[in-house]
Every structure is written in C-alpha cells, then in structure tokens.
N, CA and C atoms as an extended XYZ file, in Angstrom:
375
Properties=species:S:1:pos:R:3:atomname:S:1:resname:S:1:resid:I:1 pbc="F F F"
N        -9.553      -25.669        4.271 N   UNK     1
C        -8.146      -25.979        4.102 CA  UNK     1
C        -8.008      -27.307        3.382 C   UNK     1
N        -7.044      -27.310        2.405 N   UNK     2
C        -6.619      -28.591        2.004 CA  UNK     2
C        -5.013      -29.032        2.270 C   UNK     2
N        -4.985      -30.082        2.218 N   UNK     3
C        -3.597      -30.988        2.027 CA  UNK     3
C        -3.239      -32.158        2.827 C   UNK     3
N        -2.130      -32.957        2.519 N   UNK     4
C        -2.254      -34.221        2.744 CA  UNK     4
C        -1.711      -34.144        4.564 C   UNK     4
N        -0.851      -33.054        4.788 N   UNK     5
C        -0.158      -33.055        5.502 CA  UNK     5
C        -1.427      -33.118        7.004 C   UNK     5
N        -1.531      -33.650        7.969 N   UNK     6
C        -2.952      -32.989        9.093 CA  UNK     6
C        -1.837      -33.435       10.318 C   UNK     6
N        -2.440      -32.127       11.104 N   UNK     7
C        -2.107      -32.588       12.667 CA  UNK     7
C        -2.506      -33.263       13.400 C   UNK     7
N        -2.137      -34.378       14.174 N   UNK     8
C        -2.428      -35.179       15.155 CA  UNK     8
C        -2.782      -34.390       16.325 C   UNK     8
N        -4.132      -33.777       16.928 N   UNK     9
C        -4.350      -32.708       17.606 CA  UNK     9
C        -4.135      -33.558       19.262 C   UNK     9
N        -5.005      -34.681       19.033 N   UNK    10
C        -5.020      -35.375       20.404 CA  UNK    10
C        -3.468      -36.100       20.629 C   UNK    10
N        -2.597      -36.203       20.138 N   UNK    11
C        -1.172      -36.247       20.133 CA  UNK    11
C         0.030      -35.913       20.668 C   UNK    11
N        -0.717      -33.966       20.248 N   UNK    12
C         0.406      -33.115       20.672 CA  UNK    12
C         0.101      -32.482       21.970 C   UNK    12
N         1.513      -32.462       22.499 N   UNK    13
C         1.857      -32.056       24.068 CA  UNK    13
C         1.105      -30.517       23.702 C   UNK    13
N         0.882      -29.695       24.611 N   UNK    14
C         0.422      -28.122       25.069 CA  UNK    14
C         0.860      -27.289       24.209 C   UNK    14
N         2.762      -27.159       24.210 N   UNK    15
C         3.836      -26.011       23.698 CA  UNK    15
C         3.632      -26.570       22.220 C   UNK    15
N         3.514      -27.811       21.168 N   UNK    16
C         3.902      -28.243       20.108 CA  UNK    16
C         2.428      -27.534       19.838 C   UNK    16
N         1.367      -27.836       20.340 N   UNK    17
C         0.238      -27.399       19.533 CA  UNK    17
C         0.107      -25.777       19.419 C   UNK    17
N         0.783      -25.230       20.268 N   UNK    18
C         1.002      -23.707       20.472 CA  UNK    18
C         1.641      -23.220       19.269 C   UNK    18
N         3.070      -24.209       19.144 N   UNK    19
C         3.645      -23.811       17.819 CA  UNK    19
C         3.303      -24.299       16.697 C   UNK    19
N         2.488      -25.020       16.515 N   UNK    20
C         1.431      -25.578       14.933 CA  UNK    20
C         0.899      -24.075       14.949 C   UNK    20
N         0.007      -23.858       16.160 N   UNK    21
C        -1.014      -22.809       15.732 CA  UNK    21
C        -0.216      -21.695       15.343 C   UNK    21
N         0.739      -20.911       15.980 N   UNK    22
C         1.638      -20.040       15.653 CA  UNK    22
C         1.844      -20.089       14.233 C   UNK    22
N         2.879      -21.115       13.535 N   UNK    23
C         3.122      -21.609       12.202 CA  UNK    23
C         1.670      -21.270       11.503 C   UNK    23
N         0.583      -21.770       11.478 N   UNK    24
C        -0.988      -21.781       10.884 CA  UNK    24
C        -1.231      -20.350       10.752 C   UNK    24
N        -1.339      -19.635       11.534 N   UNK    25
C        -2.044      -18.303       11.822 CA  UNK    25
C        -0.854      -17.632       11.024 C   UNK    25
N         0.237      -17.618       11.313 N   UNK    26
C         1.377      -16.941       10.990 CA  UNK    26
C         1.572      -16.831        9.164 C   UNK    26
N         1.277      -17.988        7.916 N   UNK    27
C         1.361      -18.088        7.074 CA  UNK    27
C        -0.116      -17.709        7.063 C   UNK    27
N        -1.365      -17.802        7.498 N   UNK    28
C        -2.443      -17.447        7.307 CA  UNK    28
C        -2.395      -15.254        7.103 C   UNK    28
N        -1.837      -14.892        8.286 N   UNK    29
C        -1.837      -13.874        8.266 CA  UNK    29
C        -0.213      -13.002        7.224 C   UNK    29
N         0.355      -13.739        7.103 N   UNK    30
C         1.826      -13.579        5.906 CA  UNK    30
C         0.461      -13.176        3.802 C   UNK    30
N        -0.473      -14.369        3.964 N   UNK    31
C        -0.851      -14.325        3.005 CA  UNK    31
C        -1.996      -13.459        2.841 C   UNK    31
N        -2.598      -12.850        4.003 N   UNK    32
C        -3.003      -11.505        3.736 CA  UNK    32
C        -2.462      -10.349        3.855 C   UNK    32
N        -1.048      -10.128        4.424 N   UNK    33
C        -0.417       -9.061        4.051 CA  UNK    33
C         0.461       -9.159        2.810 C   UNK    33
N         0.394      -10.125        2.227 N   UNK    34
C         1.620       -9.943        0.837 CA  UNK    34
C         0.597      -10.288       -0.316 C   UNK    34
N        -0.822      -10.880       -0.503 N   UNK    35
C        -1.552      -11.110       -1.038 CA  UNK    35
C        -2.798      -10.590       -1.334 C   UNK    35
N        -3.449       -9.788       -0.018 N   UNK    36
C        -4.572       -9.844        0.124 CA  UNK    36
C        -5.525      -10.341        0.640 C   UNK    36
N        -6.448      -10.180        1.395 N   UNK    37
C        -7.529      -10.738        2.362 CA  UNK    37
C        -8.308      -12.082        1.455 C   UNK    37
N        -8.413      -12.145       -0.029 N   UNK    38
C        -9.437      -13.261       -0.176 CA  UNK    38
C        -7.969      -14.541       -0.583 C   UNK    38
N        -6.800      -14.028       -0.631 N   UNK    39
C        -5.733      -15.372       -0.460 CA  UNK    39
C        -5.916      -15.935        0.472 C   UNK    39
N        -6.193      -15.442        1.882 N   UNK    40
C        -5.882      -16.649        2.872 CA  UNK    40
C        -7.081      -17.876        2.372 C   UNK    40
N        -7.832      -18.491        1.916 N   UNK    41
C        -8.419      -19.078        1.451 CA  UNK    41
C        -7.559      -20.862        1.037 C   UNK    41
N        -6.286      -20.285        0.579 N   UNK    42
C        -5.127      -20.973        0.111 CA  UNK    42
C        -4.570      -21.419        1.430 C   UNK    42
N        -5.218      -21.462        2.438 N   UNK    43
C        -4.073      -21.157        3.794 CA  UNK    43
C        -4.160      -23.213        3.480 C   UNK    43
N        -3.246      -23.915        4.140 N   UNK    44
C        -2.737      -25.193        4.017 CA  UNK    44
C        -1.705      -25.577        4.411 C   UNK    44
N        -2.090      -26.924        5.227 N   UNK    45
C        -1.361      -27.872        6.240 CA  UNK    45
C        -0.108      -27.986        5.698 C   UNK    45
N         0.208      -28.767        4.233 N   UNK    46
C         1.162      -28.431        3.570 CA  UNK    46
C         2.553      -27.303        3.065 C   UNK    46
N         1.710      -26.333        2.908 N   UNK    47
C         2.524      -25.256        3.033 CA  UNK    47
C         3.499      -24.755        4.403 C   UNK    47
N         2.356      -25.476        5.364 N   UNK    48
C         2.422      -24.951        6.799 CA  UNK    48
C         4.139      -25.519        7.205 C   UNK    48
N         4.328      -26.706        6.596 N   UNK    49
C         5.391      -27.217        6.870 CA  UNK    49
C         6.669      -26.772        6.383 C   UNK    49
N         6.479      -25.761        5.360 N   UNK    50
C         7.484      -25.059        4.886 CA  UNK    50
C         7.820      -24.296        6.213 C   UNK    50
N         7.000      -23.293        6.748 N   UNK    51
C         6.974      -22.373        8.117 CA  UNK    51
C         7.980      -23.029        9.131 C   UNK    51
N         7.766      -24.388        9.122 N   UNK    52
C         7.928      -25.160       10.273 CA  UNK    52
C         9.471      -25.334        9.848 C   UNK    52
N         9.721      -26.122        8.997 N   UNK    53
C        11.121      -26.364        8.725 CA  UNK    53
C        11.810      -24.833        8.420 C   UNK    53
N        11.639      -24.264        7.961 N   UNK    54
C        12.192      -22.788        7.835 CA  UNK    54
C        13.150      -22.665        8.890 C   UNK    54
N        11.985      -22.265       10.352 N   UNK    55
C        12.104      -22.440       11.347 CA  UNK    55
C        13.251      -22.794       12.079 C   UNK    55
N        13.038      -24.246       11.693 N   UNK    56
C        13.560      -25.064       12.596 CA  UNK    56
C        15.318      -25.074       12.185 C   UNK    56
N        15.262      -24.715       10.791 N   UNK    57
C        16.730      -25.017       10.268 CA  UNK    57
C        17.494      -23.440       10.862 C   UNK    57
N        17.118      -22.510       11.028 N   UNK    58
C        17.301      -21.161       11.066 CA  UNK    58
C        17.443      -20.338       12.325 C   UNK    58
N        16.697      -21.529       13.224 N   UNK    59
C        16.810      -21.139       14.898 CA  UNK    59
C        15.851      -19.824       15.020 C   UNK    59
N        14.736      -19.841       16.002 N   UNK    60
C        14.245      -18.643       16.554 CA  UNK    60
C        14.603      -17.696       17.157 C   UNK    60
N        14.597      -16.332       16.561 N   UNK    61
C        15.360      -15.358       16.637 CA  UNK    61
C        13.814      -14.189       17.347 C   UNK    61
N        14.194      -13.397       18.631 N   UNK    62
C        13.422      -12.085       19.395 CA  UNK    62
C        12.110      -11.983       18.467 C   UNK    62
N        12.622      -11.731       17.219 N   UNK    63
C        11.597      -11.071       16.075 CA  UNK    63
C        10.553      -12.078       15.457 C   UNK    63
N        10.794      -13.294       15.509 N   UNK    64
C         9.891      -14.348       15.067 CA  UNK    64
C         8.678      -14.442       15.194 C   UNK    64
N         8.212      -13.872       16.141 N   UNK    65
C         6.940      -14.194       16.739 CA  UNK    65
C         6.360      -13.076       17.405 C   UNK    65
N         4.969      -12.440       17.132 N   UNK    66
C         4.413      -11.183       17.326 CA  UNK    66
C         3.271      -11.928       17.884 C   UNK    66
N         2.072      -10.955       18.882 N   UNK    67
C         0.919      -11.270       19.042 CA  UNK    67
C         0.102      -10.777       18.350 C   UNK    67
N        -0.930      -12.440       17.606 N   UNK    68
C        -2.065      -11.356       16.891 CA  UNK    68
C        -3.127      -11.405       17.725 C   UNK    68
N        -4.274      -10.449       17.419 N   UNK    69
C        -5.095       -9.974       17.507 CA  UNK    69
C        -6.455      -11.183       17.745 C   UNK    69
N        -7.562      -10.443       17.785 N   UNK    70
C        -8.793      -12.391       18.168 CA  UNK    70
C        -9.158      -12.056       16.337 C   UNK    70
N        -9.039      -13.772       16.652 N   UNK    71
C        -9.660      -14.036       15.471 CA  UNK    71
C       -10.576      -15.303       15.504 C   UNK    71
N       -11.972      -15.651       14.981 N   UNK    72
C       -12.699      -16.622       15.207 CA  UNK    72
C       -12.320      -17.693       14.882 C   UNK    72
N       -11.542      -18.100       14.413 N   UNK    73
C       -10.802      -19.488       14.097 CA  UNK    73
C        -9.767      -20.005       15.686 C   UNK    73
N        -9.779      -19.206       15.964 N   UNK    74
C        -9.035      -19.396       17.523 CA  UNK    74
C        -9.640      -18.958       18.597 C   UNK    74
N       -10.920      -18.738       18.567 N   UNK    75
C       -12.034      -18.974       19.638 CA  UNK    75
C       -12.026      -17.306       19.935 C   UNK    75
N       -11.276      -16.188       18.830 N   UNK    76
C       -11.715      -14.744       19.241 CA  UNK    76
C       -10.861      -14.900       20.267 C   UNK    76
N        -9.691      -15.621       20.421 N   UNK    77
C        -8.340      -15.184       21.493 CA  UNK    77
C        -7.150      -15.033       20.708 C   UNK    77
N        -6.513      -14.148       21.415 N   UNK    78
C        -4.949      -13.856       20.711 CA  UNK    78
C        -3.722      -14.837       20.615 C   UNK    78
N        -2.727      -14.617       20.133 N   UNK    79
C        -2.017      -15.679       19.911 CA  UNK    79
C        -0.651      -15.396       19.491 C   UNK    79
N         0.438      -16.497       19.695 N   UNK    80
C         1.444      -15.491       19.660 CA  UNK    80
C         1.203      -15.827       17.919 C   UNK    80
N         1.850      -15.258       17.309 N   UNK    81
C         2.446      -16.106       15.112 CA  UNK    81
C         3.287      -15.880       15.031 C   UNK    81
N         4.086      -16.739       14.014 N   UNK    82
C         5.325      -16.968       13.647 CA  UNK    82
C         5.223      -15.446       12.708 C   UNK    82
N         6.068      -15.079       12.092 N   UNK    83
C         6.289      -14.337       10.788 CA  UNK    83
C         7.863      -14.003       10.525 C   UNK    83
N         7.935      -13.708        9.202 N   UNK    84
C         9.177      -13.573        9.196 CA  UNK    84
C         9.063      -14.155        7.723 C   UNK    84
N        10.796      -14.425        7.119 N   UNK    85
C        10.916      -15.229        5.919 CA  UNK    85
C         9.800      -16.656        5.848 C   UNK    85
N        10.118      -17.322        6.694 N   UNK    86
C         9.683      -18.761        6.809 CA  UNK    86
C         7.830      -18.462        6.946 C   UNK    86
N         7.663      -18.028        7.065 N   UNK    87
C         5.827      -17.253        6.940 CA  UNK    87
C         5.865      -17.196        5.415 C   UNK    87
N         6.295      -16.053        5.020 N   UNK    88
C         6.367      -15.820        3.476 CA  UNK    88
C         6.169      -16.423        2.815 C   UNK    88
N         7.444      -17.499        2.882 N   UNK    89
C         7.948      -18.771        1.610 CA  UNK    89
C         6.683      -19.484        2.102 C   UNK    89
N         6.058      -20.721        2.878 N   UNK    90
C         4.759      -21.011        2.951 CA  UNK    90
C         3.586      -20.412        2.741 C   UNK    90
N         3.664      -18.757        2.339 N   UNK    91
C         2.351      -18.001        1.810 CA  UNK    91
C         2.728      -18.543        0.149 C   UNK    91
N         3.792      -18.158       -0.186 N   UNK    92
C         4.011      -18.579       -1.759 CA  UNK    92
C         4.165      -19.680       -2.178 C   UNK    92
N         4.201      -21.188       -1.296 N   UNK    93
C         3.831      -22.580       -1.188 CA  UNK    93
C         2.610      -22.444       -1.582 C   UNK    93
N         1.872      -22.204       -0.623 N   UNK    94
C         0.349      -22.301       -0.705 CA  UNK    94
C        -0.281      -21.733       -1.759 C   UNK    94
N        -0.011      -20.521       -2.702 N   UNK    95
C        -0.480      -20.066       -3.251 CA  UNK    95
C        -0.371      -21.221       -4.585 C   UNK    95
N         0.921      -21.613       -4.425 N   UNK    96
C         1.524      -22.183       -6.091 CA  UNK    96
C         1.156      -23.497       -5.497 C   UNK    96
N         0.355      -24.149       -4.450 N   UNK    97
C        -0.752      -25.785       -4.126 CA  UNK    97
C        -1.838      -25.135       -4.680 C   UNK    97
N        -2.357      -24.025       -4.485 N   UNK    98
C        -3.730      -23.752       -4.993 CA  UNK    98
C        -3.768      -23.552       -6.666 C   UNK    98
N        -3.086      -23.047       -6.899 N   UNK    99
C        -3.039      -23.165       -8.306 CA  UNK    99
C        -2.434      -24.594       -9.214 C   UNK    99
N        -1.962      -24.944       -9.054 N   UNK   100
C        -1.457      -26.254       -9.175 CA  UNK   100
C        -3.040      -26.885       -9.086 C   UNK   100
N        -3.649      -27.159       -7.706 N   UNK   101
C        -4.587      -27.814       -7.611 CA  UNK   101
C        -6.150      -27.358       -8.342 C   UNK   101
N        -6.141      -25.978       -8.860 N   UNK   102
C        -7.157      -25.628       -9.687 CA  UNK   102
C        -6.813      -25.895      -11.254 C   UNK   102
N        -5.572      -26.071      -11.496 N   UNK   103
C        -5.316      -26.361      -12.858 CA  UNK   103
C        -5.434      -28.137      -13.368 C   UNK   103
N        -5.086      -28.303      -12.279 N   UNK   104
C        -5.238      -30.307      -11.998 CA  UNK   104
C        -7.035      -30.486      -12.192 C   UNK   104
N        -7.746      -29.387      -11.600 N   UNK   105
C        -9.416      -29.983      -11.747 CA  UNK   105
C        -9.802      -29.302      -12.985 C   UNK   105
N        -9.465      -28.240      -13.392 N   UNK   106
C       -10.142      -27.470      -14.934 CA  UNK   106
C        -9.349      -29.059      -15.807 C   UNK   106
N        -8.263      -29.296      -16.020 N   UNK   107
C        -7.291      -30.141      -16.873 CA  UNK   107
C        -8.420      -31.414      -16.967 C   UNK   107
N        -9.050      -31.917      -15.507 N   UNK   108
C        -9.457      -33.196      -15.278 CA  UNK   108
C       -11.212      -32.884      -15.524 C   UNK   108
N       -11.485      -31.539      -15.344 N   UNK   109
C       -12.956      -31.477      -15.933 CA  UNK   109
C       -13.635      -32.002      -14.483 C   UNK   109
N       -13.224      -31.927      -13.183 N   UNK   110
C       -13.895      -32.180      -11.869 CA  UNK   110
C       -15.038      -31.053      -11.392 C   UNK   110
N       -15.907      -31.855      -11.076 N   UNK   111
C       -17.265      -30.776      -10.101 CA  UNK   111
C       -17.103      -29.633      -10.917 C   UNK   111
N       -17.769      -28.686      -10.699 N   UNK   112
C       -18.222      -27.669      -11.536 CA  UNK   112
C       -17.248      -26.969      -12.265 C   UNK   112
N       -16.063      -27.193      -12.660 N   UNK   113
C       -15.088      -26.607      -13.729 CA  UNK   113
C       -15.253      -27.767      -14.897 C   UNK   113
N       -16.452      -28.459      -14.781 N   UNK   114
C       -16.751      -29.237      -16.097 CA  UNK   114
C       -17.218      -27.947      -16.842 C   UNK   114
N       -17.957      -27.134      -16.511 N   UNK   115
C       -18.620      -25.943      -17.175 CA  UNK   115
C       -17.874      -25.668      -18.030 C   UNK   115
N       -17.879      -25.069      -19.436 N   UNK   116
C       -16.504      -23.767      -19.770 CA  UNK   116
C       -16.621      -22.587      -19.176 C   UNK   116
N       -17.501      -21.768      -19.017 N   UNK   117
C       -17.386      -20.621      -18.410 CA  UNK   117
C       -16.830      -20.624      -17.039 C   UNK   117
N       -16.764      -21.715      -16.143 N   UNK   118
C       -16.471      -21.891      -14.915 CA  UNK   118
C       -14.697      -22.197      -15.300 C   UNK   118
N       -14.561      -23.182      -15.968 N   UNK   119
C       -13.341      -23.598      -16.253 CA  UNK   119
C       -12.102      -22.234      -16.988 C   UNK   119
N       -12.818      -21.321      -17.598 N   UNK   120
C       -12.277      -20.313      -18.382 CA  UNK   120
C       -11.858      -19.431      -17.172 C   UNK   120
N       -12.657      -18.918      -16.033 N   UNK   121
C       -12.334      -18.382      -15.441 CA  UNK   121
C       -11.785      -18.969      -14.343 C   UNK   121
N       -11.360      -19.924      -14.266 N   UNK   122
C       -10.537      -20.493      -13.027 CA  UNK   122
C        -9.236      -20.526      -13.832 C   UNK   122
N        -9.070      -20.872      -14.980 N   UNK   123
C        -7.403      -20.923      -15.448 CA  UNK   123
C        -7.123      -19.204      -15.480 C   UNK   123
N        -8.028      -18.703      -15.585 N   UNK   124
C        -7.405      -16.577      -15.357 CA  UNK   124
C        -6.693      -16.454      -14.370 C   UNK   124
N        -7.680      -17.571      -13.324 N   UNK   125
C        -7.132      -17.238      -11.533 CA  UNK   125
C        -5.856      -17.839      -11.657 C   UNK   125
C-alpha cells in the first residue's frame, strides 16, 4: 500500500479501528468487483479517506455494511465492509493515485522504469 495518509493504530479506540478496517477492506473489495482481482494492488490509505468522508457526509444507511468472508490480511477472520457509492468513488481514487503515481516515475525515470521497455509498458498500464 501506498500514501501519505497512515493510521494511528495504537491511537484508535476498538469501534474507530473496526471502522478504518471496514472502510480498507470495503474499497479493497469495491476494486475487485468493478476492476478485477490484480487492481486491488492500488488499494490506499488515501483513497481510503474518500470511503470515510463519503460516509460520514451521507449518514449510514441498513445497506452499508455486509460481512466479508476470511481473508489473510485480517488474520483469515470475517469482517463487517463498508460498500456502497462511497467504496466505489475510493476504488476510482485509488486507481487514478496509481496511475498518476506510475506516470510521475516513467516521467522521472525512477528504479526500474529507467529501462524503455519497462517504461513503455507501464505508460500502456
């Protein structure tokens, strides 16, 4: 994961870290159903905050929040996730930080998109 945005883990009360993870998993799993399984890759703290404010401006509504399934990033336990609009719009945040941020390193010639063949095929992506 990248971005500037990070959670203060030792910080947050029980319920706030419940709803980070919710928000996280929730745009994590938004960007493999509207994207595809090798997008979540893009998943990011940043984006995450789109989820969050969405949210927050819009009030939680019955439908907001589904249980997923185990997944090893959450110790193979279930969980509730956010989804909905505010999932979405942070899958399409994240996507347009990742690209943004691969066009910023081909542009700047960083770590291995100095290559051309490396660099040619990262501006396709």
């Amino acid at each position: 994961m990248f971005g500037i945005v990070r959670p203060c883990a030792h910080r947050l009360a029980g319920s706030l870290k419940t709803e980070w993870t919710a928000h996280l998993c929730g745009l994590c799993l938004a960007l493999r159903s509207d994207h595809g399984q090798f997008s979540r890759v893009v998943t990011n703290y940043d984006g995450l905050i789109v989820s969050v404010l969405t949210e927050a401006q819009t009030g939680r509504t019955a439908g907001q929040r589904r249980t997923a399934g185990p997944c090893p990033l959450r110790g193979m336990r279930t969980a509730p996730v956010a989804r909905g609009e505010g999932a979405r719009l942070a899958a399409a945040v994240s996507l347009v930080l990742a690209s943004a941020k691969i066009r910023d390193h081909v542009a700047d010639g960083d770590g291995l998109l100095r290559r051309r063949p490396l660099a040619a095929a990262a501006r396709r992506v």
